[in-house]
CHARMM-style PDB file with segment names, atoms N, HN, CA, C and O in Angstrom:
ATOM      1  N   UNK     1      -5.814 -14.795   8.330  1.00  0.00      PROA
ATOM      2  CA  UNK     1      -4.721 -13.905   8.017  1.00  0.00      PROA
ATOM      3  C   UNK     1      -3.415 -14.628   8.238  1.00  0.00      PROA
ATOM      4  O   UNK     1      -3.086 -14.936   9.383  1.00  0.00      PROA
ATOM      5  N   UNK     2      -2.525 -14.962   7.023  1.00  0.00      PROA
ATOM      6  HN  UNK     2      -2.792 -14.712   6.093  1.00  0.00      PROA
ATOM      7  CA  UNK     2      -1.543 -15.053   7.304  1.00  0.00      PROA
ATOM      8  C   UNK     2      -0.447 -14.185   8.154  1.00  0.00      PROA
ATOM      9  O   UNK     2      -0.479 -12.966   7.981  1.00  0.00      PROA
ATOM     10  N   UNK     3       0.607 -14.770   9.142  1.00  0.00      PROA
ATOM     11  HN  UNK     3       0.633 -15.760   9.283  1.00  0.00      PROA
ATOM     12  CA  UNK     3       0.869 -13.823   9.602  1.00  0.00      PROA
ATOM     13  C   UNK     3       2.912 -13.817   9.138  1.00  0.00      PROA
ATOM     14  O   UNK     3       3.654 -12.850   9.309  1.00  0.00      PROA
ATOM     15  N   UNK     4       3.279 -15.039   8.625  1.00  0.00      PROA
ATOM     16  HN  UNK     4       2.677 -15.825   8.487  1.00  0.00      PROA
ATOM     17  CA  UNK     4       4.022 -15.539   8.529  1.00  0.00      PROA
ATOM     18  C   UNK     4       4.433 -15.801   6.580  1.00  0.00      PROA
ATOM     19  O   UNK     4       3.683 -16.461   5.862  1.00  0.00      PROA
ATOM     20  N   UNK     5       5.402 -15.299   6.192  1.00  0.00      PROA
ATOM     21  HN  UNK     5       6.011 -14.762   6.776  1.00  0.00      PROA
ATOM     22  CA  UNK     5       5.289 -15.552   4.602  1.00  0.00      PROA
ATOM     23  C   UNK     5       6.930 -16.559   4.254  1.00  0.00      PROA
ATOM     24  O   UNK     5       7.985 -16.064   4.652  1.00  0.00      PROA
ATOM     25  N   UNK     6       6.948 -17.671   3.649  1.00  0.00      PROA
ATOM     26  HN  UNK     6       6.091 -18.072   3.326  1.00  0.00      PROA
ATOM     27  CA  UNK     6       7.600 -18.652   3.980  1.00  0.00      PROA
ATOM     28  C   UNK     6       8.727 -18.004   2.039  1.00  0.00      PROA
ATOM     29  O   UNK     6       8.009 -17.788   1.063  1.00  0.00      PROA
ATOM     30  N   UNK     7       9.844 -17.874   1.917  1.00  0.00      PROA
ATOM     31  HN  UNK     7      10.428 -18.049   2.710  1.00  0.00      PROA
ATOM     32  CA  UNK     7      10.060 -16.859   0.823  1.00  0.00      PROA
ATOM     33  C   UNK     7      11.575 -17.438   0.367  1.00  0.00      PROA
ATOM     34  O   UNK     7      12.683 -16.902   0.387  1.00  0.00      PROA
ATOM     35  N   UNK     8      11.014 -19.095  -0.152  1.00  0.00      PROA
ATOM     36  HN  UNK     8      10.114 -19.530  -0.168  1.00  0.00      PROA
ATOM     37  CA  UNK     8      11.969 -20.072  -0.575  1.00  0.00      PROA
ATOM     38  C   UNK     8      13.278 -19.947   0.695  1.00  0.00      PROA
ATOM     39  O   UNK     8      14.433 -19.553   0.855  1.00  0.00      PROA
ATOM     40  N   UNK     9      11.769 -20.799   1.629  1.00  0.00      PROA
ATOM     41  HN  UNK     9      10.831 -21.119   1.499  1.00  0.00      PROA
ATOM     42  CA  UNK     9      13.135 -21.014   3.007  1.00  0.00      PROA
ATOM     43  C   UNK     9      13.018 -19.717   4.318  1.00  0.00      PROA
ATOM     44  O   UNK     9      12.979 -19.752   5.548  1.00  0.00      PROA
ATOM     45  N   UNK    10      12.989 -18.541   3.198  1.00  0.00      PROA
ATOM     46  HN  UNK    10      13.021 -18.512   2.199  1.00  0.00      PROA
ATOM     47  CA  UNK    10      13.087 -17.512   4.622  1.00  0.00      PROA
ATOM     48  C   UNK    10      11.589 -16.888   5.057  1.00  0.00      PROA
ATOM     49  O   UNK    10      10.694 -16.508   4.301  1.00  0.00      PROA
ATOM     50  N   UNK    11      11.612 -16.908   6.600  1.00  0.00      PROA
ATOM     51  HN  UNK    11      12.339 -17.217   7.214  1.00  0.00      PROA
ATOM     52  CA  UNK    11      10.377 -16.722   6.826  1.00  0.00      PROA
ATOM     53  C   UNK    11       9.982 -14.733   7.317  1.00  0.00      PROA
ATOM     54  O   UNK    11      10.429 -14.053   8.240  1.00  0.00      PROA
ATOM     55  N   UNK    12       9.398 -14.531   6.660  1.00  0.00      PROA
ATOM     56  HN  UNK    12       9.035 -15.083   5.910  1.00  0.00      PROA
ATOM     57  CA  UNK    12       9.124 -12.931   6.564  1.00  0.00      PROA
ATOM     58  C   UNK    12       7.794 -12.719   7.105  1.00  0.00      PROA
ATOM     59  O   UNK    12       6.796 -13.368   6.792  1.00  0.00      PROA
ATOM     60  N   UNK    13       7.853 -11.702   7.993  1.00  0.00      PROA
ATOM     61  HN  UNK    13       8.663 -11.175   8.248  1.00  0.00      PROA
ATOM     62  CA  UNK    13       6.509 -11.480   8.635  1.00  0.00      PROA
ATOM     63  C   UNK    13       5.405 -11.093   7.433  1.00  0.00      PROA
ATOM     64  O   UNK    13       6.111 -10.514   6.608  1.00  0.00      PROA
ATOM     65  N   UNK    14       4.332 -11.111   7.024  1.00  0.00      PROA
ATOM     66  HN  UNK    14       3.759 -11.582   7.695  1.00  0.00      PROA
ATOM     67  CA  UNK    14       3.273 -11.266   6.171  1.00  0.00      PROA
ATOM     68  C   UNK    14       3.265  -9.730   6.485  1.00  0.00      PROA
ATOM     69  O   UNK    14       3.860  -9.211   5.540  1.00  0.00      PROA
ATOM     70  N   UNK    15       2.929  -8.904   7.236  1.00  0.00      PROA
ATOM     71  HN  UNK    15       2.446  -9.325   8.004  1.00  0.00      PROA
ATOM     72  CA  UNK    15       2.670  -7.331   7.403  1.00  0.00      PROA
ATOM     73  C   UNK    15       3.879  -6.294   7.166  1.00  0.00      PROA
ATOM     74  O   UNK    15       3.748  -5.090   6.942  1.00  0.00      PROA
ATOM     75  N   UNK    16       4.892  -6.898   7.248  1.00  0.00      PROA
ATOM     76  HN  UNK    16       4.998  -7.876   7.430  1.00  0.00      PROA
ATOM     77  CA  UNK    16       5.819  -6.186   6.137  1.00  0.00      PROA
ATOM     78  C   UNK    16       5.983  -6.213   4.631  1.00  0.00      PROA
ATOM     79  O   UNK    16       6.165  -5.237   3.904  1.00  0.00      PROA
ATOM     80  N   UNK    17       5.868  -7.809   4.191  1.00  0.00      PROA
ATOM     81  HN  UNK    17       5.720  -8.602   4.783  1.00  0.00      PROA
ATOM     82  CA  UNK    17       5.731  -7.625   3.048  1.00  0.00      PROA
ATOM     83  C   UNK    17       4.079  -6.733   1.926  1.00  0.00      PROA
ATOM     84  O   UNK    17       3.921  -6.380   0.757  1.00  0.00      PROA
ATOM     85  N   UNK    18       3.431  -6.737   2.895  1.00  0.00      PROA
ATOM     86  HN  UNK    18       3.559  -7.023   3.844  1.00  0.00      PROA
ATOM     87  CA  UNK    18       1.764  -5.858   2.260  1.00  0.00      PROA
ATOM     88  C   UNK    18       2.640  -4.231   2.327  1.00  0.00      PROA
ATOM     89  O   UNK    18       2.781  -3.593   1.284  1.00  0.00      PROA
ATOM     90  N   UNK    19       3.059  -3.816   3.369  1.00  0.00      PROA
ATOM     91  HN  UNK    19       2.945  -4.335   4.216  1.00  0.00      PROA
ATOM     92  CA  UNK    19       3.573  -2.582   3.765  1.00  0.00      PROA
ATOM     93  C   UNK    19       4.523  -2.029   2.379  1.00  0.00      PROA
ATOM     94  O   UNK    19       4.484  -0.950   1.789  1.00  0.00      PROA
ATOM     95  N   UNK    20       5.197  -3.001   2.195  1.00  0.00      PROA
ATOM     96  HN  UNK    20       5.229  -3.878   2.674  1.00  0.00      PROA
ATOM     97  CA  UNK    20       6.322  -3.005   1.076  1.00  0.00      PROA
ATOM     98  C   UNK    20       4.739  -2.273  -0.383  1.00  0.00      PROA
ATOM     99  O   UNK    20       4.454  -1.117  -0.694  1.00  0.00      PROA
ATOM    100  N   UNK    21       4.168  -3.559  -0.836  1.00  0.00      PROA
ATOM    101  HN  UNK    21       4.400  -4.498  -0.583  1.00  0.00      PROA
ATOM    102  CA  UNK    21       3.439  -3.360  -1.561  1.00  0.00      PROA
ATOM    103  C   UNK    21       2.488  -2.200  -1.702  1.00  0.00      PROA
ATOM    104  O   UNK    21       2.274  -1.590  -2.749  1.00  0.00      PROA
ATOM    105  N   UNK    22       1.749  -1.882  -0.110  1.00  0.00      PROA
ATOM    106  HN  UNK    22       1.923  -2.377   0.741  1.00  0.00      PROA
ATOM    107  CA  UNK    22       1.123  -0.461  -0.363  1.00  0.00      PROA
ATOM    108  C   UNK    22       1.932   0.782  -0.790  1.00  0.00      PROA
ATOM    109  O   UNK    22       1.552   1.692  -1.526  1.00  0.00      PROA
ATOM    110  N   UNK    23       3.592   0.578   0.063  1.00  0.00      PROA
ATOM    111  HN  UNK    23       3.901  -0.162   0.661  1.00  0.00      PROA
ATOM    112  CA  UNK    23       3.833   1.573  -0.389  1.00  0.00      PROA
ATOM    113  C   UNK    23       4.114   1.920  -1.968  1.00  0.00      PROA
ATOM    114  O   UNK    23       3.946   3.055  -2.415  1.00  0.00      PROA
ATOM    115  N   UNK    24       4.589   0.746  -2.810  1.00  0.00      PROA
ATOM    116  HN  UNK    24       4.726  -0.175  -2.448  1.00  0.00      PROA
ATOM    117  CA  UNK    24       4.801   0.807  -4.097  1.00  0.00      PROA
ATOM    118  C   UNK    24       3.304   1.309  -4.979  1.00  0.00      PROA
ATOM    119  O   UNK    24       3.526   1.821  -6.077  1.00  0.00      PROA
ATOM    120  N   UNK    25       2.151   1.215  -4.650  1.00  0.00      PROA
ATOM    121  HN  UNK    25       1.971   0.800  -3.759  1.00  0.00      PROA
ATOM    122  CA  UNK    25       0.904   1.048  -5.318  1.00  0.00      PROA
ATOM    123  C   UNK    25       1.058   2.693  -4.592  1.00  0.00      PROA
ATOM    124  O   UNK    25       1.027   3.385  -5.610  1.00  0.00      PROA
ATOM    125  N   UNK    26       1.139   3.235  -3.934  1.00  0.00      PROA
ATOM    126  HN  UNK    26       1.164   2.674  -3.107  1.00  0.00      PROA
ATOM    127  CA  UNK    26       0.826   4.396  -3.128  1.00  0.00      PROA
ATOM    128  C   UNK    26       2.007   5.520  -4.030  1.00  0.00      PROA
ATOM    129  O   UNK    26       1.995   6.742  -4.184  1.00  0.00      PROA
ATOM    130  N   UNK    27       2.716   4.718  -4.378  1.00  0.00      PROA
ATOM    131  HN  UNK    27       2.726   3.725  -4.253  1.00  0.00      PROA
ATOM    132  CA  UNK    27       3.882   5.762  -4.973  1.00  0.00      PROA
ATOM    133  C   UNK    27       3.951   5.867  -6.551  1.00  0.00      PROA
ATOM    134  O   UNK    27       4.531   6.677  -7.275  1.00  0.00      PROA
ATOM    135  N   UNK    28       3.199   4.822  -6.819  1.00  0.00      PROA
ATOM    136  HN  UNK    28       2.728   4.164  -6.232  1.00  0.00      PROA
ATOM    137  CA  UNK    28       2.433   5.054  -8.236  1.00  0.00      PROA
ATOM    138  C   UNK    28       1.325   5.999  -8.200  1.00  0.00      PROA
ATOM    139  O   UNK    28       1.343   7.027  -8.877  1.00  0.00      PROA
ATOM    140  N   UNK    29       0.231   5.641  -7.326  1.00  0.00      PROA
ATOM    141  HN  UNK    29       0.217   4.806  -6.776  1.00  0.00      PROA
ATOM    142  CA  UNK    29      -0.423   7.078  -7.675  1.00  0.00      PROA
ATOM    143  C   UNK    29      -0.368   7.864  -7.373  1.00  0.00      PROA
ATOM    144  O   UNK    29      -1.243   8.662  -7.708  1.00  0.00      PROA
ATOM    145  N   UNK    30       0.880   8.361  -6.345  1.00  0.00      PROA
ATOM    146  HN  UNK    30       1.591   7.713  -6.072  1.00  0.00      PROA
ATOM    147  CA  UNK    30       1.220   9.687  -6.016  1.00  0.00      PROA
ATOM    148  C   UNK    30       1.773  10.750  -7.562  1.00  0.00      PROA
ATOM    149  O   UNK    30       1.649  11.957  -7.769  1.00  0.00      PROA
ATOM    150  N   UNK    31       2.378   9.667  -8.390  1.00  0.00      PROA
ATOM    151  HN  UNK    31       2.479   8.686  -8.222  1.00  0.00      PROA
ATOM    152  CA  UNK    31       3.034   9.962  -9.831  1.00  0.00      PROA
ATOM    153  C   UNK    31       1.628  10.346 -10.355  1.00  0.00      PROA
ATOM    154  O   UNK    31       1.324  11.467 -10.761  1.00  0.00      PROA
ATOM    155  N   UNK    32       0.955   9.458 -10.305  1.00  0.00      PROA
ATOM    156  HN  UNK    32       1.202   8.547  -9.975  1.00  0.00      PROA
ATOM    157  CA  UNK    32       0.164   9.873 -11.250  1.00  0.00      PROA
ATOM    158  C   UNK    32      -1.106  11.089 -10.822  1.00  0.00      PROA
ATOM    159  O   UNK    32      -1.905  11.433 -11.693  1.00  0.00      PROA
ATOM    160  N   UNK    33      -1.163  11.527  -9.760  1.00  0.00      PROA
ATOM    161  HN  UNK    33      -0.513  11.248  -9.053  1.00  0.00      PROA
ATOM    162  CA  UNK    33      -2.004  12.758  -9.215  1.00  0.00      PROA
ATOM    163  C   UNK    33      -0.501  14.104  -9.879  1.00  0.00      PROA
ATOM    164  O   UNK    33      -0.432  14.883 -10.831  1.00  0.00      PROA
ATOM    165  N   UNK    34       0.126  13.853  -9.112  1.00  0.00      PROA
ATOM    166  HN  UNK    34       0.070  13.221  -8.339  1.00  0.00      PROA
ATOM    167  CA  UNK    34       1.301  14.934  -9.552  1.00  0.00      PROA
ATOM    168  C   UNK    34       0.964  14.860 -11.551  1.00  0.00      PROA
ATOM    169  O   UNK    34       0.500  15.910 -11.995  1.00  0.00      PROA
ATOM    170  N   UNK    35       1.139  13.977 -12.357  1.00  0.00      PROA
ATOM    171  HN  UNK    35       1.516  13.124 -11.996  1.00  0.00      PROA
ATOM    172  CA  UNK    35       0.953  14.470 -13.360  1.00  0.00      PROA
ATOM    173  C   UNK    35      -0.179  15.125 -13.865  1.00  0.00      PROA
ATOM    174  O   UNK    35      -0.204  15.894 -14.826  1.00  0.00      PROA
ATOM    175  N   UNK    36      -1.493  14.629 -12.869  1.00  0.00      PROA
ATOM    176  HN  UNK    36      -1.473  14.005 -12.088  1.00  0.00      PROA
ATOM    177  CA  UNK    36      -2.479  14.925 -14.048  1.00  0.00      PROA
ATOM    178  C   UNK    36      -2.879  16.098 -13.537  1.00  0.00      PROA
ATOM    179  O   UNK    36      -3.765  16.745 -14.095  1.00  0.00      PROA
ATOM    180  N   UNK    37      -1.888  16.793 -11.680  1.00  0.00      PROA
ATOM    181  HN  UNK    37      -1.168  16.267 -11.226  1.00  0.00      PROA
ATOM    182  CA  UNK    37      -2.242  17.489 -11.401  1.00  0.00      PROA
ATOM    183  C   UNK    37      -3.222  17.740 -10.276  1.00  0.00      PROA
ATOM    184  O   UNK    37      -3.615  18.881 -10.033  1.00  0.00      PROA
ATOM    185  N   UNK    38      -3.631  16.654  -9.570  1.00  0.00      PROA
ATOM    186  HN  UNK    38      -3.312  15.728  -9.768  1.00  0.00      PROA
ATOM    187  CA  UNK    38      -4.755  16.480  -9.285  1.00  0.00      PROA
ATOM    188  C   UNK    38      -4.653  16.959  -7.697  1.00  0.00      PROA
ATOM    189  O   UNK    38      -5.638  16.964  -6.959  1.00  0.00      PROA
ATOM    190  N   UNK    39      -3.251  17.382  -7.254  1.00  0.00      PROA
ATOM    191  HN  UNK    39      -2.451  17.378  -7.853  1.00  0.00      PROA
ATOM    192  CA  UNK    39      -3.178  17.719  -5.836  1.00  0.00      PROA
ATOM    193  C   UNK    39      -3.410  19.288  -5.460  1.00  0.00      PROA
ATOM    194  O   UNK    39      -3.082  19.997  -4.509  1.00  0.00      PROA
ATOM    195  N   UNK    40      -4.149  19.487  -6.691  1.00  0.00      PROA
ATOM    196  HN  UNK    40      -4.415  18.911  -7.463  1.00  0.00      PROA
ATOM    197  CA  UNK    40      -4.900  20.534  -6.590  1.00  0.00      PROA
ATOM    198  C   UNK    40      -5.889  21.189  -5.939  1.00  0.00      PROA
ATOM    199  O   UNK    40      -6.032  22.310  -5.451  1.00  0.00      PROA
ATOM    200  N   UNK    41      -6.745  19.882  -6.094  1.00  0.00      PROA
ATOM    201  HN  UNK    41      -6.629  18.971  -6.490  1.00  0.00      PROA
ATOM    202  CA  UNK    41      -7.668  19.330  -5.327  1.00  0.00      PROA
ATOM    203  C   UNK    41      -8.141  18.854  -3.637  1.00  0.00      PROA
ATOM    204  O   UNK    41      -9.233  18.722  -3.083  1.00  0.00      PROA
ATOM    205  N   UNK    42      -6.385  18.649  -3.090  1.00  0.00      PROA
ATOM    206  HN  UNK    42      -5.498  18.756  -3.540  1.00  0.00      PROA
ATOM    207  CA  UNK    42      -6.589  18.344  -2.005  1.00  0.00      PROA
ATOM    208  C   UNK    42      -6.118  19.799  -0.888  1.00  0.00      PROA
ATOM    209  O   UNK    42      -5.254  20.649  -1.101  1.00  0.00      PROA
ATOM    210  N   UNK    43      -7.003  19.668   0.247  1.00  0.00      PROA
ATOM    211  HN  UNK    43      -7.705  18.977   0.420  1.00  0.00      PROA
ATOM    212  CA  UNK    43      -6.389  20.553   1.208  1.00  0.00      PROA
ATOM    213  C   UNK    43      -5.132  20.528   1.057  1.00  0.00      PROA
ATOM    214  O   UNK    43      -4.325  21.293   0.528  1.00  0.00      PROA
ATOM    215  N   UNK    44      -5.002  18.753   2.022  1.00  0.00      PROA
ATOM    216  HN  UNK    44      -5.657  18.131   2.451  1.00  0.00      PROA
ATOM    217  CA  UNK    44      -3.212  19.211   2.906  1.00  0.00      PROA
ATOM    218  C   UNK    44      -2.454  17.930   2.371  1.00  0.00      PROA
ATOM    219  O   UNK    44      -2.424  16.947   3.111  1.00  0.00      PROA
ATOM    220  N   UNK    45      -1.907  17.885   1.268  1.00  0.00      PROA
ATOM    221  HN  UNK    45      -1.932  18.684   0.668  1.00  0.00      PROA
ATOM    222  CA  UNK    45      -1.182  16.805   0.468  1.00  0.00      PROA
ATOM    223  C   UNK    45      -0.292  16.191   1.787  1.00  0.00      PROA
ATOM    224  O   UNK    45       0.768  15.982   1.197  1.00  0.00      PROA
ATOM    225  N   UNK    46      -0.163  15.971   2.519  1.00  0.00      PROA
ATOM    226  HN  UNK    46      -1.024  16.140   2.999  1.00  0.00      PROA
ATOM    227  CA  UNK    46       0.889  14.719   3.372  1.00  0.00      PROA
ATOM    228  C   UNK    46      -0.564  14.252   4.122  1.00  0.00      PROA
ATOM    229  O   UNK    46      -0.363  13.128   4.581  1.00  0.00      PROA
ATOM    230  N   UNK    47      -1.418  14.523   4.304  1.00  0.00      PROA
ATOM    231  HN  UNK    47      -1.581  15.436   3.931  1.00  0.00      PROA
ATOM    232  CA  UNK    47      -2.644  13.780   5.517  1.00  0.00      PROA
ATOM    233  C   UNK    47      -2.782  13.113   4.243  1.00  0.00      PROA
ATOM    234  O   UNK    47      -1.965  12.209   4.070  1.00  0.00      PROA
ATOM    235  N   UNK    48      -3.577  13.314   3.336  1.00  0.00      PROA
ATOM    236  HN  UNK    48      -4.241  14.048   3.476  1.00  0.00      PROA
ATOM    237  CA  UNK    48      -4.126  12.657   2.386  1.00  0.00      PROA
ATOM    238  C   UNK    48      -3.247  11.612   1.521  1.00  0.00      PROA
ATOM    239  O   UNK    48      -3.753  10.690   0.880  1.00  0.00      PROA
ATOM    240  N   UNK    49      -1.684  11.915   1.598  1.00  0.00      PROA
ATOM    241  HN  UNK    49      -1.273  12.664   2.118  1.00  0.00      PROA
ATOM    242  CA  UNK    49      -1.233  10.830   1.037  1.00  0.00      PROA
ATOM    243  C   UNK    49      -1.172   9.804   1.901  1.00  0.00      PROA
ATOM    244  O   UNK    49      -0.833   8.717   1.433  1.00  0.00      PROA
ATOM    245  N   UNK    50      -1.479   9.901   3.342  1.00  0.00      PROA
ATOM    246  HN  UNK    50      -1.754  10.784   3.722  1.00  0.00      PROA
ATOM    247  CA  UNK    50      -1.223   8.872   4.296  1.00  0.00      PROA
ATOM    248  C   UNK    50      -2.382   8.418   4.694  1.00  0.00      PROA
ATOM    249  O   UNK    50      -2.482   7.500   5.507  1.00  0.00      PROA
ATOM    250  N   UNK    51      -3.223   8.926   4.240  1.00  0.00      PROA
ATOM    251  HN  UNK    51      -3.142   9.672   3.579  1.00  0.00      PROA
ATOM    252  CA  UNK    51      -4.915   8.369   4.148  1.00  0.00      PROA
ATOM    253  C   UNK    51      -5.082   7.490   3.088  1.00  0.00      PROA
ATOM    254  O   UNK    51      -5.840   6.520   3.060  1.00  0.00      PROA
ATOM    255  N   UNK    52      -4.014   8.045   1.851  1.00  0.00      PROA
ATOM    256  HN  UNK    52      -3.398   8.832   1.874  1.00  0.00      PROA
ATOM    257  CA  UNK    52      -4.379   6.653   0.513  1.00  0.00      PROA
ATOM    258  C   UNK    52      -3.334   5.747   0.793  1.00  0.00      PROA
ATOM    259  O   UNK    52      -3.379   4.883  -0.083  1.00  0.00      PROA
ATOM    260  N   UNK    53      -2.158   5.456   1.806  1.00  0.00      PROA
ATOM    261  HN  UNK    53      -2.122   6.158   2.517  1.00  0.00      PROA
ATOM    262  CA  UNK    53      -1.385   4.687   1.916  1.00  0.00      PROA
ATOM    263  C   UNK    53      -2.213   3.999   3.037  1.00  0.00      PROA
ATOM    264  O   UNK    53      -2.104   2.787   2.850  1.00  0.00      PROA
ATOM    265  N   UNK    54      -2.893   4.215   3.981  1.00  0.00      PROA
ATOM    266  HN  UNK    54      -2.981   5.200   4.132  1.00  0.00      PROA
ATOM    267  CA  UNK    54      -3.442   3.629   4.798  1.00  0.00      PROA
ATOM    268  C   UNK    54      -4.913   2.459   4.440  1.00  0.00      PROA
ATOM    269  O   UNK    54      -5.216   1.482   5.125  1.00  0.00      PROA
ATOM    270  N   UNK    55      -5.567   2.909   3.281  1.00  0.00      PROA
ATOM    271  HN  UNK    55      -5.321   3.703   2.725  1.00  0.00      PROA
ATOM    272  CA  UNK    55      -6.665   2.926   2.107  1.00  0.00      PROA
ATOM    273  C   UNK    55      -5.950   1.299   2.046  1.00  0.00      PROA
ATOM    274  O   UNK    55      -6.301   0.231   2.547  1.00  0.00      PROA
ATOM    275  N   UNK    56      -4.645   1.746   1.070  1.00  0.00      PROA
ATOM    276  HN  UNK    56      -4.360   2.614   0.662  1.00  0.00      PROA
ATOM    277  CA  UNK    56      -4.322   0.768   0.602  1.00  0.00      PROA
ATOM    278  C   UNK    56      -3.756  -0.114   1.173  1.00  0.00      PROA
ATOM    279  O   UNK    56      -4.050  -1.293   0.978  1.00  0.00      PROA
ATOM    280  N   UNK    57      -2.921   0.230   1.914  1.00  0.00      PROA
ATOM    281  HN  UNK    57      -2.682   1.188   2.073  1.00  0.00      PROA
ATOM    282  CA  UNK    57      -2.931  -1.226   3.216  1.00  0.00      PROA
ATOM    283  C   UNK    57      -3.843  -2.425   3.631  1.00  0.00      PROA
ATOM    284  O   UNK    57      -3.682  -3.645   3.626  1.00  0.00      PROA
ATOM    285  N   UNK    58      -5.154  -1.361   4.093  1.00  0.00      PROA
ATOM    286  HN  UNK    58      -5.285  -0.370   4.097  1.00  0.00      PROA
ATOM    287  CA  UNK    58      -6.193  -2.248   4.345  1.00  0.00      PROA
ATOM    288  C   UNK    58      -6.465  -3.175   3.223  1.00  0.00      PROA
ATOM    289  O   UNK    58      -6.649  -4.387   3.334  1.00  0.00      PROA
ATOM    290  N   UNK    59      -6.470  -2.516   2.187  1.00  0.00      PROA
ATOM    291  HN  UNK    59      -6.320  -1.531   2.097  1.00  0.00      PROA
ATOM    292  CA  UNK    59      -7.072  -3.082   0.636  1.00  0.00      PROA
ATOM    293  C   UNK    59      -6.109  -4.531   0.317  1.00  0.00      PROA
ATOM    294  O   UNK    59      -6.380  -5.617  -0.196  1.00  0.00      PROA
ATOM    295  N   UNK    60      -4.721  -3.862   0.972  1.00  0.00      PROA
ATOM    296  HN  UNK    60      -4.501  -2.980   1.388  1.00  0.00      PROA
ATOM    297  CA  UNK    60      -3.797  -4.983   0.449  1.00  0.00      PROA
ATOM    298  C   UNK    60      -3.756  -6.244   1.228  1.00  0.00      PROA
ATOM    299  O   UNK    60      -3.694  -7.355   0.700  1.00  0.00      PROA
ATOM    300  N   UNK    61      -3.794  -6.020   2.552  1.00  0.00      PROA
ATOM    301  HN  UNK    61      -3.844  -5.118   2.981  1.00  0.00      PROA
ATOM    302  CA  UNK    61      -4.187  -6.918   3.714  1.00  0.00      PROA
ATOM    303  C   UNK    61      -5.367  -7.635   3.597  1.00  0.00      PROA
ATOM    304  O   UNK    61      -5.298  -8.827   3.900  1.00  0.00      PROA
ATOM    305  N   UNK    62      -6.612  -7.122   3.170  1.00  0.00      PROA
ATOM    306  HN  UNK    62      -6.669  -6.154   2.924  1.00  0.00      PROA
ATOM    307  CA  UNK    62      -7.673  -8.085   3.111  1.00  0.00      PROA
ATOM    308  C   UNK    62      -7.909  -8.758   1.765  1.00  0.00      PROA
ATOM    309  O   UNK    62      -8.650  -9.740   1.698  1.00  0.00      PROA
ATOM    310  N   UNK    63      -7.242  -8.211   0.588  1.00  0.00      PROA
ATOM    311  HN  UNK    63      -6.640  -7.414   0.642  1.00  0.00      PROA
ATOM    312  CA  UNK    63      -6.929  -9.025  -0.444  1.00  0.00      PROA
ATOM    313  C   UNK    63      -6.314 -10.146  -0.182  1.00  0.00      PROA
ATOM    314  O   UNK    63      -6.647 -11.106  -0.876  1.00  0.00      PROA
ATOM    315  N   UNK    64      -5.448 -10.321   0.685  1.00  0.00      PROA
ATOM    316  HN  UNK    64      -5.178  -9.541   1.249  1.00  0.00      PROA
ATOM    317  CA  UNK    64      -3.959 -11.159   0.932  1.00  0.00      PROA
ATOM    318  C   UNK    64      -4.913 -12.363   1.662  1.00  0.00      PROA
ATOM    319  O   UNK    64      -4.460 -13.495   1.834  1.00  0.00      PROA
ATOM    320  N   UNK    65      -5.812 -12.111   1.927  1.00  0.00      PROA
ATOM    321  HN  UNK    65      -6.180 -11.192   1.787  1.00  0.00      PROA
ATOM    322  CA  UNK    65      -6.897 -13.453   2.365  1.00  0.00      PROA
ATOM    323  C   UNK    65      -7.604 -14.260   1.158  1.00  0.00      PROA
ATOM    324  O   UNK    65      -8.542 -15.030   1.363  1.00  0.00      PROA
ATOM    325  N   UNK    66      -7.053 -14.003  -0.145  1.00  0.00      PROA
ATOM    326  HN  UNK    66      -6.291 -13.377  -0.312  1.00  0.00      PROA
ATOM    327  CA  UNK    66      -7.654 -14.457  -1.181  1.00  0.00      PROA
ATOM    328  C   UNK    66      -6.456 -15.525  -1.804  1.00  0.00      PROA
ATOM    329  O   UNK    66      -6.880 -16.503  -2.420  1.00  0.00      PROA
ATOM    330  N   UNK    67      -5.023 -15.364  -1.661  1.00  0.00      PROA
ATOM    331  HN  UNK    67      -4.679 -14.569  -1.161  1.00  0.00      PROA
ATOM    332  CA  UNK    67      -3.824 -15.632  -2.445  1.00  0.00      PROA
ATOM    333  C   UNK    67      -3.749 -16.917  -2.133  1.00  0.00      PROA
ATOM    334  O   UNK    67      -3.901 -17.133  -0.931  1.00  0.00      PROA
ATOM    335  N   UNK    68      -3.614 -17.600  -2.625  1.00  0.00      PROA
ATOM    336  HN  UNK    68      -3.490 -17.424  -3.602  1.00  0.00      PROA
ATOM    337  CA  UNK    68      -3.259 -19.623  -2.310  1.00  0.00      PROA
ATOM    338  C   UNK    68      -2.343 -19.588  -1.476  1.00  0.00      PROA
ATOM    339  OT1 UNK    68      -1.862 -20.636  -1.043  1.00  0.00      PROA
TER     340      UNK     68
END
């Protein structure tokens, strides 16, 4: 695990920049449940959006062990 992201010169902690990214991927499909409707479906819309932001964290973090 990188922990350190080097960002032409400036050095950025590696777990902020994933954080950045889940939340963008997390706020896309929040758009896209709201359109198709789909928070219909869930009990309690704030646990569950912080269950798929958390989802995707992990997802984004252990991807980030793949990147050159």
């Amino acid at each position: 695990m990188r922990y350190v992201i080097d960002i032409y010169g400036v050095l950025v902690p590696a777990l902020l920049l994933w954080i950045i990214v889940a939340y963008v991927l997390s706020a896309i499909l929040r758009r896209l449940m709201q359109r198709f409707d789909l928070y219909r479906l869930v009990w309690h819309r704030a646990l569950f959006d912080f269950a798929v932001f958390v989802c995707l964290l992990g997802g984004v973090v252990y991807l980030s062990e793949y990147l050159p």
